[in-house]
N, C-alpha and C positions, 0 to 999 in steps of 0.2 A: 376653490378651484374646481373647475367643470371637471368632468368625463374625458374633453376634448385636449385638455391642458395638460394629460395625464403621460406626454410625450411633446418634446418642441415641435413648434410650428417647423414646415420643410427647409425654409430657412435658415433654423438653428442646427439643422440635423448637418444640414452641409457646409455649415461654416467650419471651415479649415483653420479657423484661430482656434477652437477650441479643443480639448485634447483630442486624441484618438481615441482612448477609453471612452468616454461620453459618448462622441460620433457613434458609435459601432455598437452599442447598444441594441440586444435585439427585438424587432416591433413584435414578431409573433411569436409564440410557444415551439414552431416548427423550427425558429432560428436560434432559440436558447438550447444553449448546448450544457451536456453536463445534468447531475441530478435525476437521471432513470428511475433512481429507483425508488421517487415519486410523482416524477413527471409525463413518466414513459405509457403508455398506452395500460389503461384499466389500473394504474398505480393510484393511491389514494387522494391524493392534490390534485392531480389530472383530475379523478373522476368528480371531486367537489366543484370543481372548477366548471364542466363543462354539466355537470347537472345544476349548477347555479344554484349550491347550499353547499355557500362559505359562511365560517365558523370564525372567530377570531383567533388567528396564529401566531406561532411565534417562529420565525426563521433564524434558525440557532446553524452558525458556520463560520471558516475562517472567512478573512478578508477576499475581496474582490472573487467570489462564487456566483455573486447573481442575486442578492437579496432584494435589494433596491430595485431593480431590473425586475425581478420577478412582480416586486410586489405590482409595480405598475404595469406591467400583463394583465395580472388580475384584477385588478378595476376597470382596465378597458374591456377585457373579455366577459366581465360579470355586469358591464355597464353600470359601474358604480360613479361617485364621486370623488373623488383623491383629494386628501390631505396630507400633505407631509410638512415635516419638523425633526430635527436634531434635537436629541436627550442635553446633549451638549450646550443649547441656545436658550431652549424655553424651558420657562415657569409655572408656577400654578395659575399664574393670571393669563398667562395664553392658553392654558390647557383648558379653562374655563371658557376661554372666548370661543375657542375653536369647537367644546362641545356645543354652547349657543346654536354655532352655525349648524351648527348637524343636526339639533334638535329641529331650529324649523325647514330644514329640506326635509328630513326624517315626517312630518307634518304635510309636505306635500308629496307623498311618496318615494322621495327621490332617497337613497342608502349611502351611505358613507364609509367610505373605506380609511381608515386615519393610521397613515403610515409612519413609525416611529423608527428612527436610525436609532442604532446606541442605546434601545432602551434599559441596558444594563447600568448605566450611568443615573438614572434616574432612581432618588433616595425612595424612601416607604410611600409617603407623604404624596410624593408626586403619581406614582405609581396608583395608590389608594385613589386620586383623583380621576381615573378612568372608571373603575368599577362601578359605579352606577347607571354608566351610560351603555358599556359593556352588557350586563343584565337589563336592561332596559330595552337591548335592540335597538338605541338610537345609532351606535357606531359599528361598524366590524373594524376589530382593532388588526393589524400586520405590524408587530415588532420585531426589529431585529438586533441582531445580536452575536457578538465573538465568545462570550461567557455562558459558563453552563447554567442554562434559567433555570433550575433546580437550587440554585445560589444568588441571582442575582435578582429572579423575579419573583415579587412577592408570593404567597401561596395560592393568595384569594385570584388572584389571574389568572396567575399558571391553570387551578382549576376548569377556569370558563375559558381556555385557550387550549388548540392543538399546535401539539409542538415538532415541527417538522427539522429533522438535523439534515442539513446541506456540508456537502462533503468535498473536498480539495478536487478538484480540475486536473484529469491525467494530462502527462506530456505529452500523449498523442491527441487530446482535445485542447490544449494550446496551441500546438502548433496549427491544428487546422484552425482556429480562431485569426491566429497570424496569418496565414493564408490566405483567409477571408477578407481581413484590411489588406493587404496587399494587393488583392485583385477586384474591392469594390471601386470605382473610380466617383462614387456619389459622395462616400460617407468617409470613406478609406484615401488610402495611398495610391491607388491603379491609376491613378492619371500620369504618378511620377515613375508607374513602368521597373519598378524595380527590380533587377537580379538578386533573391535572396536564395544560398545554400540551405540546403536541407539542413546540413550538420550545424548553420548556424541558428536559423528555427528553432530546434530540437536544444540546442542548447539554451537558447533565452525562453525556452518554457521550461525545462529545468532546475535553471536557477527561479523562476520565479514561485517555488514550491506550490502549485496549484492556483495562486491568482493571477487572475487573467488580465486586470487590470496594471498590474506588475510589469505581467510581459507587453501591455500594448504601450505601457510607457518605455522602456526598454525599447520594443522595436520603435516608435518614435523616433526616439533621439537618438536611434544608430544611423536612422536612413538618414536623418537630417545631419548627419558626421562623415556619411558615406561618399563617398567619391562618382564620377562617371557612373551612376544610377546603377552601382554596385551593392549592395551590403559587404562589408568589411570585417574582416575579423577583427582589428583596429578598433572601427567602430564598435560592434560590441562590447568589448573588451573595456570601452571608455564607457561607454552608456550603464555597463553593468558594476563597474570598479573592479572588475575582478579580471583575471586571467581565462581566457580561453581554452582547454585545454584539445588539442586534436584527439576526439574520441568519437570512433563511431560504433553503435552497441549492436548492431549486424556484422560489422567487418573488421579488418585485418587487427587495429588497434584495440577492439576487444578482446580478440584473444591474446595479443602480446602481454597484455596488462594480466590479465587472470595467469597467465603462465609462470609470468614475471612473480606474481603472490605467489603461485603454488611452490613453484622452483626452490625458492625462498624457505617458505614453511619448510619442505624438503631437507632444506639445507643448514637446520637452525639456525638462520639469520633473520633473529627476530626483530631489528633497525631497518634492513631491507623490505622484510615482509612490513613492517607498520610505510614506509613510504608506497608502495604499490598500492597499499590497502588505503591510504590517501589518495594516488591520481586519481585512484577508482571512484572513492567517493567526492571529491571535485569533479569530479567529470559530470556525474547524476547517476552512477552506473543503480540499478535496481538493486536496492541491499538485501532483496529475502533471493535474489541470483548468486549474490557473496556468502550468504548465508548458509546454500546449499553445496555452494564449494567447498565452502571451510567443511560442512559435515562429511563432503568425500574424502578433504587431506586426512580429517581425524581416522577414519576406517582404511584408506588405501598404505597414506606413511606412516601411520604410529599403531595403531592396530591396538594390541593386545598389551603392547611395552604398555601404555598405559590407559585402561579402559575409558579413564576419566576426559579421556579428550573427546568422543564422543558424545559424553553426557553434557560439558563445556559448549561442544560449537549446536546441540541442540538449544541449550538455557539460550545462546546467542541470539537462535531463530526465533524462539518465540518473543525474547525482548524485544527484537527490532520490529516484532508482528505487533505486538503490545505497544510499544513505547513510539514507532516509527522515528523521522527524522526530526533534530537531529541527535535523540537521545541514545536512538538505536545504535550509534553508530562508535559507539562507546562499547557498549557489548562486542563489535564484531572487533574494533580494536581489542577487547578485551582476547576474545578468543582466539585470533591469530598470534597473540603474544604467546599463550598458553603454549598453541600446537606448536609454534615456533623451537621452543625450549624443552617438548615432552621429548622422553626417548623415542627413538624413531625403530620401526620394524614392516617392512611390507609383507610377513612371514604366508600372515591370514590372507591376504591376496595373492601371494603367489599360493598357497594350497588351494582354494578355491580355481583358479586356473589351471591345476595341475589334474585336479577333480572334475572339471569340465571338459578337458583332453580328454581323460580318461571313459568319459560317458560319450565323448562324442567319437573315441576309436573302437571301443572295444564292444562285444556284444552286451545287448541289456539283457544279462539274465536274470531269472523270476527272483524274485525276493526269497532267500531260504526258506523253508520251514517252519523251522526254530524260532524264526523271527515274526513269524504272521499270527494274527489270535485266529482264536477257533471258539467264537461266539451262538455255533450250532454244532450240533451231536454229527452232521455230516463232517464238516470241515475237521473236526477232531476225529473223525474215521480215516479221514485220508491224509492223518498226520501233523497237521498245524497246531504250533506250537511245541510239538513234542519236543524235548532236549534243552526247552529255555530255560533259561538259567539268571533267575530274579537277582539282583544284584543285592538286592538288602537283606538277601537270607545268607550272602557269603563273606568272612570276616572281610574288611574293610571295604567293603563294597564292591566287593574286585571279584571279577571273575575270569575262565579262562575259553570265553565262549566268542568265536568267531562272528563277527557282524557284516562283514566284506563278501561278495560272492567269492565262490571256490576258486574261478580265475582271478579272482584281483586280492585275495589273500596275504595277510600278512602287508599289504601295501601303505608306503605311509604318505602324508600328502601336507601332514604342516611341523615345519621345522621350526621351533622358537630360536630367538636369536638370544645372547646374553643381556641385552638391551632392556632395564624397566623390570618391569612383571615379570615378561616372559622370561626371563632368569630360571626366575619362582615355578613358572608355569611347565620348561623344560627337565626342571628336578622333579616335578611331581608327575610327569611326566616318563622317566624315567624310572620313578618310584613304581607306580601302574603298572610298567612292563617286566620289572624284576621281581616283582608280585606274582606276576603271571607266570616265570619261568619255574616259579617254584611249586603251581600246582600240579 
């Protein structure tokens, strides 16, 4: 297959039998969306690419990223020859034939780029069949692949291969993909003039967890469901199998829903709070934004009652950072159940508020004395430090030494509630201050 072959003839590009995923395929590097950060200007793939010293790779990513797509950019852009083949279809006796071919264009200068779908599927045997042509500089190999080539591709490759990882498709880079078929009227849908909502865009790149190819089949077969050159909610809804949910993550239904959870947590209604913590995640809501919620119910309702809800809706964060969807999503259930049922106490937030009144009425007076060090012979001339009073040289660590300025003395700002810990925390508490009375 030529250089020229390396994309349908214009023909096929615009034929409307064939899916939209195909059609919409992008011809130049300026229309492949997605992948910055190694496609992006001075990034490592960019720069082999455009100094024309490509290496054999392996394009290691989920489904519908751009592997295929990519690979054949770079045979047009490096003016190579393109081969392709399924790990899936061929054998040793085509992988034989197909180096032949490469060996004598390789003979009349001409490079070969032999692009492999699936080459995770391909046992030792098959795999071992390239390396010689590999080192030989008869072929530059492009495999790709959904498995980690660390496991699936032999060593002796992986060696003489750069391994470039391609990364999931934001939801805001689907939908302008959607967009794009929507409004090309060559390759795309824009002939048929479609009204599509935003919030239903945004939703068919959501469910499609970053392939693009996902969502162009999805929007496909809504519009073709769709009514008066509408997009429908209906339609979606049938195209995706799933439910729509009315969510939109700038407005009014976003905040209902997080309120809806917090309220809930609030309220130790941990059946409540797990439904909310569901619409939320049906909807696509961003889970390290739930993540960050749940870490303010654990410090604003439960506080001190029990410290561990904190440590809980943090473990949460880094799992869903770690694990994302949809494993992550288990953690956050995990930690809204927690906070759900921990004791509840807003003690530590209201002193904090009470603490910040107070700084923001009352004068800032200098820091006492007593309390400042005096790390030169001046500053201990003119008193700092004098009167402090170490706590570890007085029995139980207790002392009866003023910390508060002289106006806000004796003030107190956080009241433990009987709830949890802070039971614990109010007696000891208490302990502290009838210690004091006694000095």
């Amino acid at each position: 297959m030529s250089l020229f072959d390396t994309s349908p003839p214009e023909a096929a590009r615009t034929d409307k039998r064939r899916p939209l995923a195909d059609r919409m395929r992008p011809e130049t590097l300026e229309e492949f969306v997605g992948q910055e950060h190694i496609l992006g200007p001075g990034k490592p793939l960019r720069a082999q690419i455009e100094r024309d010293a490509l290496s054999s790779i392996i394009l290691w990513g989920p489904p519908g990223v751009g592997k295929t797509t990519l690979a054949r950019l770079i045979a047009r852009l490096t003016r190579c020859e393109f081969m392709a083949y399924s790990a899936v279809l061929s054998g040793i006796k085509e992988i034989k034939a197909m180096m032949a071919d490469a060996e004598r264009l390789r003979a009349v200068g001409r490079r070969t780029i032999v692009f492999i779908d699936e080459i995770h599927r391909f046992n030792k045997a098959q795999q071992d069949a390239f390396l010689p042509y590999v080192e030989h500089g008869d072929i530059i190999l492009i495999g790709a692949t959904t498995e980690n080539p660390s496991f699936e591709v032999i060593s002796a490759l992986l060696s003489r291969s750069k391994v470039y990882a391609l990364r999931p498709l934001t939801t805001e880079e689907i939908v302008g993909l959607l967009k794009r078929a929507l409004a090309d009227k060559e390759r795309g849908l824009g002939d048929l003039e479609i009204d599509a909502p935003d919030d239903l865009l945004e939703q068919i790149a959501v469910m499609a967890g970053g392939d693009a190819r996902s969502a162009y089949n999805t929007l496909e077969a809504a519009v073709a469901a769709s009514p008066d050159r509408k997009l429908s909610r209906q339609a979606v809804e049938d195209a995706m199998q799933r439910k729509v949910l009315l969510y939109d993550k700038s407005g009014e239904e976003h905040f209902n829903l997080i309120s809806a959870l917090h309220k809930s947590v609030r309220s130790s209604d941990a059946d409540a709070a797990l439904y909310w913590l569901a619409r939320m995640l049906e909807a696509g809501e961003d889970r390290l934004y739930i993540a960050r919620r749940l870490v303010r119910m654990a410090i604003e309702d439960i506080g001190l009652a029990d410290p561990r809800a904190l440590e809980q809706t943090i473990a949460a964060q880094q799992a869903v950072h770690f694990l994302g969807i949809p494993e992550g999503d288990l953690a956050l259930a995990q930690a809204v159940i927690y906070l759900a049922v921990a004791p509840k106490s807003d003690a530590s937030y209201k002193a904090l508020g009470v603490a910040m009144a107070d700084v923001a009425t009352t004068a800032a007076e200098p820091v006492p004395l007593h309390l400042r060090n005096a790390p030169t012979p001046l500053m201990k001339q003119f008193g700092y430090s004098v009167g402090y009073q170490h706590a570890h040289q007085f029995e139980g660590a207790i002392t009866d030494m003023e910390c508060l300025p002289s106006s806000l003395a004796g003030r107190r700002y956080y009241f433990p509630t009987d709830r949890g810990l802070e039971k614990r925390i109010a007696e000891r508490m208490d302990e502290i201050r009838n210690a004091r009375k006694k000095m």
